[in-house]
C-alpha distance (Angstrom), angle and dihedral (degrees) to the residues before:
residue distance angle dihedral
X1 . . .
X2 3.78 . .
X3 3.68 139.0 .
X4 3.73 93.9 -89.8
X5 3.85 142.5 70.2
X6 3.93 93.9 -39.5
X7 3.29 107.9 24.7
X8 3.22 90.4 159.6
X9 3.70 98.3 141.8
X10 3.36 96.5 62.7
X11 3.54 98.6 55.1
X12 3.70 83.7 58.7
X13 3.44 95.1 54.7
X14 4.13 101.5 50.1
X15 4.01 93.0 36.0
X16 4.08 89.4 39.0
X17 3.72 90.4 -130.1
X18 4.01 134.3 118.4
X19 3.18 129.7 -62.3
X20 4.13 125.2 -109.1
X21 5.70 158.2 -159.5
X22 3.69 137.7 130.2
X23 4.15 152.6 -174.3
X24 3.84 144.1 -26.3
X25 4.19 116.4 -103.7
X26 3.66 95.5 -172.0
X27 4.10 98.6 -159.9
X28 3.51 93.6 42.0
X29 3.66 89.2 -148.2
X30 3.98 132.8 111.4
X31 3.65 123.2 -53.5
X32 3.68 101.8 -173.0
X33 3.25 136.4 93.9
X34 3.90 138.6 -127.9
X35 3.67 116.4 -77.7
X36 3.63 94.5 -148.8
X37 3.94 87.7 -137.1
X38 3.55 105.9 80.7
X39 3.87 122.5 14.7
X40 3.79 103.1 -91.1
X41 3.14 95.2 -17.8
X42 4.32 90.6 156.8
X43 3.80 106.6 25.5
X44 4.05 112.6 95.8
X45 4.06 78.7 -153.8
X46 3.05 103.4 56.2
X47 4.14 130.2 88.9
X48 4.18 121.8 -113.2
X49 4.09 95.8 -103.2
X50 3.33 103.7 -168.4
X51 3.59 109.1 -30.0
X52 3.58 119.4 142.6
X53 3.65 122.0 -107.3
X54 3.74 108.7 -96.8
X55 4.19 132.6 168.2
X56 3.58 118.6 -137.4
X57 4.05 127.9 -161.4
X58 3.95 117.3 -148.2
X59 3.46 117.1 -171.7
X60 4.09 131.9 -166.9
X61 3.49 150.5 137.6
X62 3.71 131.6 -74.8
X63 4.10 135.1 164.1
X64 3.86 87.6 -125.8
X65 3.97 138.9 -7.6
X66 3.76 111.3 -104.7
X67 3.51 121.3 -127.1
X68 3.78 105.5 -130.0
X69 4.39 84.5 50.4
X70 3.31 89.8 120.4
X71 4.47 95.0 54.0
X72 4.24 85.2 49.1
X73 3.72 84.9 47.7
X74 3.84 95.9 63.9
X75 3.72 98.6 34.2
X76 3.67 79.1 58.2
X77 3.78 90.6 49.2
X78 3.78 93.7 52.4
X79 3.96 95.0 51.1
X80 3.51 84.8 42.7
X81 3.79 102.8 52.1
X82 3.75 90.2 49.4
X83 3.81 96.0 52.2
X84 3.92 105.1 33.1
X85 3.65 99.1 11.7
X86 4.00 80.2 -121.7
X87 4.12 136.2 126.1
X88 3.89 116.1 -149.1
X89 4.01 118.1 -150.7
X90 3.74 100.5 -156.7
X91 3.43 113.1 -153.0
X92 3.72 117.7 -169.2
X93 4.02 121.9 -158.6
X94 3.87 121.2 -158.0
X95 4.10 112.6 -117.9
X96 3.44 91.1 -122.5
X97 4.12 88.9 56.3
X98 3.76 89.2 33.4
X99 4.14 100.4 107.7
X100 3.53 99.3 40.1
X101 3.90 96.3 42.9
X102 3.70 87.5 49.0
X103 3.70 94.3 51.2
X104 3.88 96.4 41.2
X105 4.15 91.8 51.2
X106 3.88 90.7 43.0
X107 3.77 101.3 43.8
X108 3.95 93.7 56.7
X109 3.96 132.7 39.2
X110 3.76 97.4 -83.9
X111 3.61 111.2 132.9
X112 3.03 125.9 -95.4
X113 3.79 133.6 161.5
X114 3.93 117.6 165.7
X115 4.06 118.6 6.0
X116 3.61 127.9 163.7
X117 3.58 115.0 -91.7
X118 4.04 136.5 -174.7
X119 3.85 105.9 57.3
X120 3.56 92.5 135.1
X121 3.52 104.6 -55.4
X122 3.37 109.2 71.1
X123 3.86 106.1 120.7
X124 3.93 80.2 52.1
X125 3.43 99.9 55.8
X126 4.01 93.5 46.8
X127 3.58 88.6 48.4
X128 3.53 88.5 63.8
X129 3.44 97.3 52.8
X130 4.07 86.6 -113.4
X131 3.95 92.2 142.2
X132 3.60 140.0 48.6
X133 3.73 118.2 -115.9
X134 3.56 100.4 -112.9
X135 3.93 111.9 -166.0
X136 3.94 95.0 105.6
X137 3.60 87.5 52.1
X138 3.24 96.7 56.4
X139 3.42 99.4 50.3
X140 3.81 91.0 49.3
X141 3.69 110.9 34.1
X142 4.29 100.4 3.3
X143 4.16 97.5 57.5
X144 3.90 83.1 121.3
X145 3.49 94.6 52.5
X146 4.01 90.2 49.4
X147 3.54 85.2 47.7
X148 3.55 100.6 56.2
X149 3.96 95.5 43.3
X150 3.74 87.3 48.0
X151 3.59 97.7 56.2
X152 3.70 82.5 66.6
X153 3.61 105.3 43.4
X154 3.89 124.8 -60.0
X155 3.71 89.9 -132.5
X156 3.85 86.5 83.9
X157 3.85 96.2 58.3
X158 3.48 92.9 46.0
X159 3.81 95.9 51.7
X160 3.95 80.8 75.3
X161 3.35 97.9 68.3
X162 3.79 124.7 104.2
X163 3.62 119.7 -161.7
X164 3.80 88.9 -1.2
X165 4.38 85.9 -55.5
X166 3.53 123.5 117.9
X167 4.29 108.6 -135.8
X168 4.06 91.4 166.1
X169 3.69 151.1 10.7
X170 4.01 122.2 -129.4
X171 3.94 116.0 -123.5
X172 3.66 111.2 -116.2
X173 3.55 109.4 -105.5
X174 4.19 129.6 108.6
X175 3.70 99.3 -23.8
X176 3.74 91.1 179.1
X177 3.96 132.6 38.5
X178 4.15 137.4 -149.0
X179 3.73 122.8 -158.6
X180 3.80 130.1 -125.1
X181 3.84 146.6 108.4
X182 3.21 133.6 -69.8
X183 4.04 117.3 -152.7
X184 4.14 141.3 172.0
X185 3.45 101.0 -80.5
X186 3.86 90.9 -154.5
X187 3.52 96.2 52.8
X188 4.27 89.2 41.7
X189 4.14 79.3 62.3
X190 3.65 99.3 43.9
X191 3.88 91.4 60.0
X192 4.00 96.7 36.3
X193 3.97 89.9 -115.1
X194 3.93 108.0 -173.7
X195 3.77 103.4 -150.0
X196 3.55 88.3 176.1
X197 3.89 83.7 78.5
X198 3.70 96.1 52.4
X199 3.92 113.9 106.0
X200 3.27 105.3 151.4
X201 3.77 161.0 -6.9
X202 3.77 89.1 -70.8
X203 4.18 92.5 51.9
X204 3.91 90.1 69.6
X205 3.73 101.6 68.2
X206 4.03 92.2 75.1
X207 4.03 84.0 45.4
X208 3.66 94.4 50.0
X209 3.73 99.8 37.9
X210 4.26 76.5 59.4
X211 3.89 96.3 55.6
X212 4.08 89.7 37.7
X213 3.75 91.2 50.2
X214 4.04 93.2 45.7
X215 3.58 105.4 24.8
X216 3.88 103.4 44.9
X217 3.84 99.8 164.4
X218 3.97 82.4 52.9
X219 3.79 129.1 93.5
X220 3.90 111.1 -132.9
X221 3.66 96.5 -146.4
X222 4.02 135.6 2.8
X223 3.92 129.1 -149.9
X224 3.95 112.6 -105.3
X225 3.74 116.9 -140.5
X226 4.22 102.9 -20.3
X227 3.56 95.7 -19.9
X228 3.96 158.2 -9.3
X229 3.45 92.5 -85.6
X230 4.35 101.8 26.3
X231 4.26 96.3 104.4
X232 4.37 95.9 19.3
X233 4.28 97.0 57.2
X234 4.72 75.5 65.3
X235 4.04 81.5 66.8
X236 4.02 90.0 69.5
X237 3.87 104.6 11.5
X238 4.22 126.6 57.0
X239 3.84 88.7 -139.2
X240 4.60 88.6 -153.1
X241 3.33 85.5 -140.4
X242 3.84 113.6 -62.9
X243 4.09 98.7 38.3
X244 4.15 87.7 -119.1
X245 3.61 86.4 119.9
X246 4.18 130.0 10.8
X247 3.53 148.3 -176.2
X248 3.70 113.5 -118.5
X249 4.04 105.3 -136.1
X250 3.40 91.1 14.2
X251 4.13 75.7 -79.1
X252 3.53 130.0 51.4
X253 4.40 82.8 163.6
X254 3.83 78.1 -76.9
X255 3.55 98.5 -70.3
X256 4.55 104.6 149.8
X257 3.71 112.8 -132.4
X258 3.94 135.1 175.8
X259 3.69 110.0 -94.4
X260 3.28 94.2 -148.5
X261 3.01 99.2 50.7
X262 4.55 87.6 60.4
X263 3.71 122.2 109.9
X264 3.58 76.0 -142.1
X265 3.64 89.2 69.4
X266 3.78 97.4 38.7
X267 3.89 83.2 61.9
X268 3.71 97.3 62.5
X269 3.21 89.8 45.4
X270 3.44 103.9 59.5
X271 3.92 85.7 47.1
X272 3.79 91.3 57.1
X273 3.54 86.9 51.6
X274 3.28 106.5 41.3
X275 4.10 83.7 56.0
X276 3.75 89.5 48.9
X277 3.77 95.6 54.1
X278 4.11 87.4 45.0
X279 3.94 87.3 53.6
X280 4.05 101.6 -110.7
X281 3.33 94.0 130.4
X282 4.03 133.7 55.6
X283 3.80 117.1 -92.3
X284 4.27 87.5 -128.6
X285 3.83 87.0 42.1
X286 3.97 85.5 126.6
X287 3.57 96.2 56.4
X288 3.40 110.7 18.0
X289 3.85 110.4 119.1
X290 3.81 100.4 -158.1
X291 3.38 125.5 112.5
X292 3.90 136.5 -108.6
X293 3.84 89.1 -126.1
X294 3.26 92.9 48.5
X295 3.86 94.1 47.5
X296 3.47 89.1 61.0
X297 3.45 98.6 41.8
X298 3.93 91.4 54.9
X299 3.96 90.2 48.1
X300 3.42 90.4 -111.6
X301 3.92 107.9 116.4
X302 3.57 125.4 31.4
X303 4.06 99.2 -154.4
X304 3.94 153.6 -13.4
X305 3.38 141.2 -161.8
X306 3.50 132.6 -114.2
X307 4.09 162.2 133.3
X308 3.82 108.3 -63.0
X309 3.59 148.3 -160.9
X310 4.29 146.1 -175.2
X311 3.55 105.7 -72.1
X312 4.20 102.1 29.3
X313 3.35 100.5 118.4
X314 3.75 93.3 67.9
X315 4.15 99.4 35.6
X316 3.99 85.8 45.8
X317 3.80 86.2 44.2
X318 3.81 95.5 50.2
X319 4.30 101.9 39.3
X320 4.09 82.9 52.6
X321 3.53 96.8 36.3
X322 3.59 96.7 -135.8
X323 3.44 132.4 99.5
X324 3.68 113.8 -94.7
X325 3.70 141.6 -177.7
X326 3.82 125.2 -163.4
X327 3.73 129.2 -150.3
X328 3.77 118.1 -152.1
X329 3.66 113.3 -149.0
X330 3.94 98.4 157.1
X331 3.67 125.9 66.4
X332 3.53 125.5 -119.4
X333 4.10 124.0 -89.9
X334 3.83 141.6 174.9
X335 3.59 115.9 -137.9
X336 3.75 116.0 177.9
X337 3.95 91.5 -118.5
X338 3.97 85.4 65.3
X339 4.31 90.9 58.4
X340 3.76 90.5 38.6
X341 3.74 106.0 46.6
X342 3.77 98.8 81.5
X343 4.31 122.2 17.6
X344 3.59 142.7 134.7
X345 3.83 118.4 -106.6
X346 4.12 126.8 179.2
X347 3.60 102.1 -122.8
X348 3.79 126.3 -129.0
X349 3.93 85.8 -117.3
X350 3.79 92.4 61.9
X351 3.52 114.8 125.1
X352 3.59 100.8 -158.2
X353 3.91 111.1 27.9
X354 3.39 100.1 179.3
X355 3.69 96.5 51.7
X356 3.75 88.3 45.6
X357 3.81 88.3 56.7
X358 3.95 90.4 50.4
X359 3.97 91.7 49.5
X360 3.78 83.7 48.3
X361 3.97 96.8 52.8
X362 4.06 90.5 52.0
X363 3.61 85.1 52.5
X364 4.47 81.6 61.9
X365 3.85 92.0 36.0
X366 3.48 118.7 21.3
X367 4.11 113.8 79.4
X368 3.59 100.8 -173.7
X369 4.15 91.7 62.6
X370 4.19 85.3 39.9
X371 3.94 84.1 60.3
X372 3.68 95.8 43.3
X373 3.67 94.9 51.9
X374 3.82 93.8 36.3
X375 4.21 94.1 42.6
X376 3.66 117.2 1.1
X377 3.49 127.7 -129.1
X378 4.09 119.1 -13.4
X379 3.32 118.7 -118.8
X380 4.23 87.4 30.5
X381 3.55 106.5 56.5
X382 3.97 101.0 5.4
X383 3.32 141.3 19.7
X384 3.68 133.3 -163.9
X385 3.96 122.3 -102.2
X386 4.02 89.9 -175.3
X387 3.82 136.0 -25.7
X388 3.54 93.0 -54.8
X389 4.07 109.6 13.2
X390 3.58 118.7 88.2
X391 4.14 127.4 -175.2
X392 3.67 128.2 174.9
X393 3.85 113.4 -78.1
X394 3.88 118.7 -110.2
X395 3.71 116.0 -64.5
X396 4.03 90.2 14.9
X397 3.56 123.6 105.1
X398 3.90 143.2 153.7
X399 4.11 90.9 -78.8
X400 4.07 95.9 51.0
X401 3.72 109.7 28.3
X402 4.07 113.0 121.7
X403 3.87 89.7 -148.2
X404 4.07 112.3 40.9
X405 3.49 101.8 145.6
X406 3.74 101.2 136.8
X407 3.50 99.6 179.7
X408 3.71 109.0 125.3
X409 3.34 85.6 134.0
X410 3.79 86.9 75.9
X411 3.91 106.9 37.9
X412 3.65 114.1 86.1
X413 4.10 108.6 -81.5
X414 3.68 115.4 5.3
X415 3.85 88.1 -177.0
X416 4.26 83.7 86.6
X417 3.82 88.7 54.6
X418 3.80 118.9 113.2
X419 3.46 110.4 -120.7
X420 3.47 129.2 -112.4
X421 4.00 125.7 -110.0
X422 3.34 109.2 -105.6
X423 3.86 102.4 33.4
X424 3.93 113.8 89.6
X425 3.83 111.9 -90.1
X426 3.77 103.0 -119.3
X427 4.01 86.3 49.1
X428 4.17 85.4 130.2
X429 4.08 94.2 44.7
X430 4.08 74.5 55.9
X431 3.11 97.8 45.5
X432 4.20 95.7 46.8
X433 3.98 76.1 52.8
X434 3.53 100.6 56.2
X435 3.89 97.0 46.4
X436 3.63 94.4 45.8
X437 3.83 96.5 45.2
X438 3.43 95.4 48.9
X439 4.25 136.4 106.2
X440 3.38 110.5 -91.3
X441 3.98 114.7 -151.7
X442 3.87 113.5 -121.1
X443 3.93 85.5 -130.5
X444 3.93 89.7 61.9
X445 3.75 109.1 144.3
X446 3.86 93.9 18.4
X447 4.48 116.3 122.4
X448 2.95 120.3 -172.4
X449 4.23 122.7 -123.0
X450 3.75 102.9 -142.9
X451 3.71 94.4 177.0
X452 3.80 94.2 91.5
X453 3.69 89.1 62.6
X454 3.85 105.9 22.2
X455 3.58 86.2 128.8
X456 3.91 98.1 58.0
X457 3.95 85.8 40.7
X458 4.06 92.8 68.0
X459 3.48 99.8 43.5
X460 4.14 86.8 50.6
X461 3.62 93.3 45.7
X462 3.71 82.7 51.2
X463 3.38 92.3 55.4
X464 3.80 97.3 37.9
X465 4.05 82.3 63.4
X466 3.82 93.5 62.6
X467 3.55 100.0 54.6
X468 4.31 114.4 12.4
X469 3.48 104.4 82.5
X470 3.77 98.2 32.6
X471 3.92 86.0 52.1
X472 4.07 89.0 43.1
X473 3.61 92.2 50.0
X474 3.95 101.2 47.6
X475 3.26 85.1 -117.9
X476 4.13 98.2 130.4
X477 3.76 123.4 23.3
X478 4.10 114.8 -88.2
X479 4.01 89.2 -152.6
X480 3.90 88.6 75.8
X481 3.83 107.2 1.7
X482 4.05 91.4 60.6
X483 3.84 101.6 52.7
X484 4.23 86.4 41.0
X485 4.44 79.0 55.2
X486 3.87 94.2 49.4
X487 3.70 95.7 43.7
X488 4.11 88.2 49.6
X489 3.70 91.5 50.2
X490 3.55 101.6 47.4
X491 4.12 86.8 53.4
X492 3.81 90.1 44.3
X493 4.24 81.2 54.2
X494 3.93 106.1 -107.8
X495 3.73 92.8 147.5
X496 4.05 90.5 54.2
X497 3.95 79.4 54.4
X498 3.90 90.1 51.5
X499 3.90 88.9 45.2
X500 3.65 94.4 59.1
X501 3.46 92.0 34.8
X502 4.07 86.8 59.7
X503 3.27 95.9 46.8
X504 4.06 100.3 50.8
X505 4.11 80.2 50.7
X506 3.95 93.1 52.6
X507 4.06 86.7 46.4
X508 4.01 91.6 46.3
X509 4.02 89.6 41.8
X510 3.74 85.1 55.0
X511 3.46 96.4 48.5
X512 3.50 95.1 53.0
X513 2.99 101.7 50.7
């Protein structure tokens, strides 16, 4: 998303996963109860007893390391002394050194107690015995944490589990997503643009034929994450994980089919191309590496299209720094790849698991160490506009703040954030809302074991490369281009993949039952 609170978006874009924001707590305080083993061990109000001092390492991603780390850090360290009798060392790892960090610090002895987990490769790490099973834990020292993800709907801790175990818990944040566009709101008043008639895909062709015809130097509509079509095709399709293999309507009585193989598919296709050959969308829209954000930033693209939540008007409006307005034309769904792409999970390296699981419950029920993970320190790098606004203090701002983070999206329940001036004040009652309300897919809870068919998976992927993004883009025609895809795929082995894909869903079906 953006470079503030829930940037979730952008996250999705460097680590190529899904995008990600969640409900109101209105104390702010703990929810959980004592465990009766250790004097509060699970209440974020309660004092340390007589636990013994302990240190605990934390480890997760960030776009950069913020200067003034090391002032959160022992803020942190005094709120957590007095509730846990614990210190955290926080150590941040850049995206781009993200997977091999993670794999060096998990593979030997260093220690490690809670790291973010998900980002794609969840089944993998659990498979290699990477996390500790935490369903004990929870009961004893993480009743806040089931608390808070109850509220909302249990359904979304218990998409975590793998073979009926729980090995993380989701952040609170946008657990479910609608689909839309997002355009220049100035330029959607200059033309008299109704966006009240936009419905769908095929609306936008009279709007973009407007902004081609007026705004020559201007790009209609820009690709969002690899493509046109990357994030939207999740609107019709659960994508189980890798896409090789979907349920149409989020559905289909759980029967796995090709996607592209869909007249669903064929559809959007045509649209894409049908834009292309119009000229809404860039000529080196295939290859071109620039972002949407910064398309619009530039002046260079007038809108894209993508998954949505409450509040993106104003977060799209401030990463592009223009002033946007979003039309949803998709309702909202759950898929499990939107719980599982970013959690928390107490590693098998931890040297203390049941302090790790207490640090982990604050991070669901205490809202001072939500604000200084999500902010830093009041007064330094925020201040507060009323009980619940914040802004940056005078002579701070995005470019010069020593503690920018903004990734509340990622640190336990962003529901106990403060919110940020500018965005409407009951943006987390929306957000609690939204998730709630929303579709949930009949495969919720189901992940997918690719090792069976790892094999099959690279040579599709390989062959996915060739034609996806061209086909996504408009860029070749779907008339020949698509049947040449399907008949590459299904030699590369796509419908083994969708075989073993069915047959892990009949097995977890069962299960479930």
């Amino acid at each position: 998303m953006k470079q503030r609170r829930y940037a979730a978006k952008t996250v999705i874009m460097i680590v190529m996963v899904f995008a990600l924001l969640v409900s109101a707590c209105s104390g702010g305080g703990s929810n959980s109860a004592n465990t009766g083993n250790e004097p509060d061990a699970g209440n974020g109000d309660g004092g340390s007893g007589d636990l013994k001092p302990v240190e605990l390492v934390m480890v997760f991603p960030v776009g950069g390391e913020p200067k003034d780390l090391k002032l959160v850090s022992d803020e942190i360290n005094k709120l957590t002394k007095e509730k846990i009798n614990a210190t955290v060392k926080l150590i941040p790892i850049g995206f781009g050194a993200w997977a091999q960090q993670k794999t060096l610090m998990m593979s030997g002895n260093e220690q490690v107690d809670l790291i973010v987990s998900g980002l794609n490769t969840y089944s993998q790490d659990v498979a290699k015995g990477q996390f500790l099973e935490l369903d004990s834990y929870l009961e004893q020292q993480g009743q806040g944490i089931k608390e808070a993800l109850d509220s909302l709907d249990p359904a979304f801790l218990n998409a975590t589990r793998i073979d009926g175990k729980i090995y993380a818990v989701p952040s609170i944040r946008d657990l479910a997503a609608d689909y839309g566009i997002t355009m220049r709101r100035d330029l959607v008043e200059k033309y008299n643009i109704d966006t009240s008639a936009i419905k769908s895909l095929d609306d936008l062709d009279a709007v973009f034929k407007v902004i081609k015809d007026n705004e020559p130097e201007m790009i209609p509509t820009v690709k969002y994450g690899t493509s046109i079509l990357d994030i939207y095709v999740q609107t019709f399709f659960d994508v189980l994980g890798d896409g090789f293999g979907v349920l149409p309507g989020h559905d289909n009585g759980l029967k796995v089919v090709n996607m592209y193989e869909t007249p669903e598919y064929a559809a959007l296709l045509n649209t894409v191309r049908r834009w292309n050959e119009a000229g809404y969308v860039a000529k080196d829209a295939a290859t071109s590496t620039e972002t949407q954000y910064n398309m619009v930033k530039s002046g260079k693209a007038f809108s894209f299209i993508s998954h949505m939540k409450p509040g993106i008007e104003t977060q799209e409006s401030r990463t592009t720094g223009k002033d946007m307005v979003s039309v949803h034309f998709r309702p909202p769904v759950t898929m499990t790849s939107n719980i599982i792409s970013i959690m928390w999970s107490v590693a098998r390296n931890s040297k203390d698991p049941d302090r790790a699981m207490m640090l982990l419950n604050l991070m669901y029920t205490d809202k001072d160490l939500i604000n200084l993970l999500d902010y830093g320190i009041e007064g330094k790098h925020y201040e507060k506009v009323s009980d619940n606004i914040i802004d940056y203090p005078q002579g701070v701002d995005a470019t010069n703040s020593g503690y920018n983070l903004q990734m509340g999206w990622m640190f336990g329940n962003q529901s106990l954030s403060y919110i940020w001036n500018g965005d409407d004040p009951e943006l987390w009652n929306q957000l609690a809302d939204f998730n709630r309300s929303a579709t949930k897919s009949k495969a919720l809870g189901f992940t997918f074991n690719a090792d069976a068919v790892k094999t099959e998976i690279a040579a599709v992927t390989n062959v996915q490369n060739q034609y996806k993004v061209a086909l996504e883009t408009g860029m070749i025609d779907p008339a020949s281009k698509l049947p040449e895809f399907i008949k590459q795929l299904k030699s590369a082995g796509i419908d083994k993949i969708v075989a073993e894909k069915q047959k892990q869903l009949d097995a977890w079906a069962a299960a479930s039952k």
